[in-house]
C-alpha positions in Angstrom: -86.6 -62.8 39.4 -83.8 -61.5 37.2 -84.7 -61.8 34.0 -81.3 -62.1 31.4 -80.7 -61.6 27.6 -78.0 -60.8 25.8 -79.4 -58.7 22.6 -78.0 -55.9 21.4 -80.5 -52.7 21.7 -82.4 -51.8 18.8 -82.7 -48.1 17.3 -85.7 -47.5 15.8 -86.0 -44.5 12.7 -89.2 -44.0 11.4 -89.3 -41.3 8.3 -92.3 -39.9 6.2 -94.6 -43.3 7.4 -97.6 -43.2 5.8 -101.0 -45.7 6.3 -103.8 -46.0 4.2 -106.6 -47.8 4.6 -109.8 -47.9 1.9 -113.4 -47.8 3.3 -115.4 -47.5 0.4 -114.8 -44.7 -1.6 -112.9 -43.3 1.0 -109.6 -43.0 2.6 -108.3 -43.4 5.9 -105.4 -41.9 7.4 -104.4 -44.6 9.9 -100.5 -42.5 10.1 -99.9 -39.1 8.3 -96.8 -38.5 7.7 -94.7 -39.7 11.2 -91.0 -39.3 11.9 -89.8 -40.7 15.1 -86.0 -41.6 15.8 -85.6 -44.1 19.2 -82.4 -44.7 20.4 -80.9 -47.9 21.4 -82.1 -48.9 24.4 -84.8 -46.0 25.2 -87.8 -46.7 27.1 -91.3 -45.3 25.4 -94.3 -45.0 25.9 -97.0 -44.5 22.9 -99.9 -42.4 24.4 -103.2 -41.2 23.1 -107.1 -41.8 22.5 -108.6 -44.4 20.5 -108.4 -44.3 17.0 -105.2 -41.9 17.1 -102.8 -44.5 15.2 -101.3 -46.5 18.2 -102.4 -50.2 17.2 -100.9 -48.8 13.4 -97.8 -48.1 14.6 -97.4 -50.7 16.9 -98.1 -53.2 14.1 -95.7 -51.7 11.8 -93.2 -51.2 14.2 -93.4 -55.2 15.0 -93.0 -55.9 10.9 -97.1 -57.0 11.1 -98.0 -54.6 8.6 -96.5 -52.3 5.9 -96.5 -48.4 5.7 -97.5 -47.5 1.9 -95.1 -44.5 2.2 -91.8 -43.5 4.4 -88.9 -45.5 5.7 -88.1 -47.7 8.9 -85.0 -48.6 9.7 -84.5 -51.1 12.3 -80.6 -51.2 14.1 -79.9 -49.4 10.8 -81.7 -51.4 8.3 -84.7 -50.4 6.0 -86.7 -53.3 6.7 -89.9 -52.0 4.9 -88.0 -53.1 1.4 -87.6 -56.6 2.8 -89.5 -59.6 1.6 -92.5 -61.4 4.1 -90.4 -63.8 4.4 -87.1 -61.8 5.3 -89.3 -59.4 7.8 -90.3 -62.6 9.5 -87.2 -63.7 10.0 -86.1 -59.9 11.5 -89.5 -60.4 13.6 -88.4 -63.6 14.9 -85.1 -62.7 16.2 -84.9 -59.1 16.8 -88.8 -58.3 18.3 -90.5 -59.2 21.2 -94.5 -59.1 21.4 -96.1 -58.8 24.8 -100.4 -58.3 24.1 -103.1 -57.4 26.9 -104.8 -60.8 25.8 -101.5 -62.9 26.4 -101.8 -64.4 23.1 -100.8 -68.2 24.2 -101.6 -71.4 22.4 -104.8 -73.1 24.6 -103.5 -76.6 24.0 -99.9 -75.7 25.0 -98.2 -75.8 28.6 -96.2 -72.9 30.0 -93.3 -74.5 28.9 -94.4 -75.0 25.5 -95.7 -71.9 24.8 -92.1 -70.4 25.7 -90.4 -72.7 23.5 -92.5 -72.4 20.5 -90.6 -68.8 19.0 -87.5 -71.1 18.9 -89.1 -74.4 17.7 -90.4 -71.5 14.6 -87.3 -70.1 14.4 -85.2 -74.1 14.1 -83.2 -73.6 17.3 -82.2 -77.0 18.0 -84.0 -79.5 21.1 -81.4 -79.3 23.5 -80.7 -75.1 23.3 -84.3 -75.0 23.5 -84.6 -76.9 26.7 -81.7 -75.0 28.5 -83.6 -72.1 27.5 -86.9 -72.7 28.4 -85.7 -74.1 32.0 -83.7 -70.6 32.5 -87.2 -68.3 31.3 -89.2 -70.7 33.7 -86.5 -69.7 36.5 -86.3 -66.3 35.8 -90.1 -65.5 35.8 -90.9 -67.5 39.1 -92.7 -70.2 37.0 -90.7 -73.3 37.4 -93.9 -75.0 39.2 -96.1 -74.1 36.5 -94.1 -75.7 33.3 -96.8 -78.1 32.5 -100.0 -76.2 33.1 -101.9 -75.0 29.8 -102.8 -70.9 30.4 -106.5 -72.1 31.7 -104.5 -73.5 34.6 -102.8 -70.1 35.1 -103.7 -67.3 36.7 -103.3 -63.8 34.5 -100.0 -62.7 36.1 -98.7 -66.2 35.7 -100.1 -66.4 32.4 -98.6 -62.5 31.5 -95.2 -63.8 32.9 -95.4 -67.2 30.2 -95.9 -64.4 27.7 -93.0 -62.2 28.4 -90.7 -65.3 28.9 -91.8 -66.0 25.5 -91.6 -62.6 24.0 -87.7 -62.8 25.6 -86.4 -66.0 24.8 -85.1 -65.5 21.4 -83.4 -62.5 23.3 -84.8 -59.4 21.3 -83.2 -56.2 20.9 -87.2 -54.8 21.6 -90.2 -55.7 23.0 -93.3 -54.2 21.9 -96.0 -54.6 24.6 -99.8 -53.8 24.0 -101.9 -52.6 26.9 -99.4 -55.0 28.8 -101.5 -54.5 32.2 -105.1 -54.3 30.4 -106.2 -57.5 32.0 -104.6 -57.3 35.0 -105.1 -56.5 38.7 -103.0 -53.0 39.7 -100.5 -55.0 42.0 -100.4 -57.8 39.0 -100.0 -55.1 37.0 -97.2 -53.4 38.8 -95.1 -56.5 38.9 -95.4 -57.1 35.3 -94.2 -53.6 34.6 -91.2 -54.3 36.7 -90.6 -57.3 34.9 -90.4 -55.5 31.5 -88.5 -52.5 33.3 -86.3 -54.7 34.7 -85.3 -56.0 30.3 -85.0 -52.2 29.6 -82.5 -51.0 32.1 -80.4 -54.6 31.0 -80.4 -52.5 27.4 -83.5 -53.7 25.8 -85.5 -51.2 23.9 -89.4 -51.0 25.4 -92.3 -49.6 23.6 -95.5 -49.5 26.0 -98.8 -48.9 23.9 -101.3 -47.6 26.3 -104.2 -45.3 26.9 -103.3 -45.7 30.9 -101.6 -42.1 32.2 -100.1 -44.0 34.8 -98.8 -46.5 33.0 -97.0 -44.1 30.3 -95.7 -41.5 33.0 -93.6 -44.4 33.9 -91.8 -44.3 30.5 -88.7 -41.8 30.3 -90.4 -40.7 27.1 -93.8 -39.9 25.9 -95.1 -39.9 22.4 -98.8 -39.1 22.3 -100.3 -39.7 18.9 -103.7 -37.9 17.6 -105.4 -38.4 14.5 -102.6 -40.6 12.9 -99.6 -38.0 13.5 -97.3 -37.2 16.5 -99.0 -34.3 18.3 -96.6 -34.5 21.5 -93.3 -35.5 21.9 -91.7 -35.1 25.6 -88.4 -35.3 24.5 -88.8 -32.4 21.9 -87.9 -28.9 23.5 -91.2 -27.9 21.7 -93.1 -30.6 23.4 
């Protein structure tokens, strides 16, 4: 399996994020003041216990929620002054989501579930179709086109979900406790599979509480309490 796509790697500058959230009469620092600069094409993974700010970041990263202070600039653009409706268009072509829970639509087939980020985004019948046939090639799941994910196993129904997280061709994929769900040996080949899209140029960001899985990043970033208390590609860290 060789996966292909043909983006254009992101680079990823966050500046000053901050995340609020109100519980009562009180406030929660969900991110404290964060600056991280990816480059294009980097390979990262976002350590650290639960509550620390990795979900946060990974949904603001992905254009799912909005920091209340800073700047992010995505491939050069500050995307946190864009409209919902502009940010869903940038999450549509330039981000890739791959989730620990899959994420597919029940009533779907494989193949449908790969399609449906370009039937969203208006990609005409007949690109989608050569499209969808290529992902089914490339993830080893041309026999399983028309089974809905309770006919799949989990590394089959993993595999749907990068296909579909790669078929609009991202610049980066943001994957979510990718393994979680996962045998080790499952889990291993899905990590080559999304190793595979970083050293063709796409950016990866692994969220994970696995040390295994994030020594396998070139670069950690462990979060604690909301802010970035380790950075392995900081002389300091």
């Amino acid at each position: 399996m060789t996966p292909a796509t043909k983006a254009t790697p992101a680079q990823i500058e966050l500046a000053g994020i901050e995340r609020v959230f109100k519980l009562g009469d009180s406030e929660v620092y969900a991110l404290r003041h964060l600056d991280v600069a990816i480059a294009a094409g980097e390979y990262v993974a976002v350590m650290g216990p639960s509550g620390s700010g990795k979900s946060t970041l990974l949904n603001l990263l992905g254009l799912l929620d909005r920091p209340d202070e800073g700047i992010y600039r995505l491939e050069g653009r500050d995307v946190t002054t864009l409209s919902a409706e502009e940010q869903a268009r940038v999450r549509s072509e330039r981000i890739g989501f791959v989730f620990q829970s899959f994420h597919l639509v029940p009533r779907l087939t494989a193949a449908e579930n790969i399609a449906l980020p370009m039937t969203l985004a208006g990609i005409v019948p007949q690109e989608r179709t050569v499209r969808v046939r290529q992902a089914l090639k490339d993830y080893g799941l041309e026999g399983r086109a028309d089974h809905r994910p309770d006919q799949l196993s989990g590394g089959q129904r993993q595999r749907v979900a990068i296909a579909r997280a790669t078929v609009m061709q991202p610049a980066v994929i943001l994957a979510d406790e990718p393994t979680g769900n996962l045998d080790r040996a499952t889990g291993e080949e899905v990590m080559r599979l999304l190793e595979e899209l970083n050293g063709r140029g796409v950016t990866l960001i692994v969220v994970t509480h696995d040390p295994h899985l994030g020594s396998r990043a070139r670069r950690q970033l462990l979060m604690e309490d909301g802010g970035l208390a380790k950075d392995s590609a900081s002389p300091k860290g």
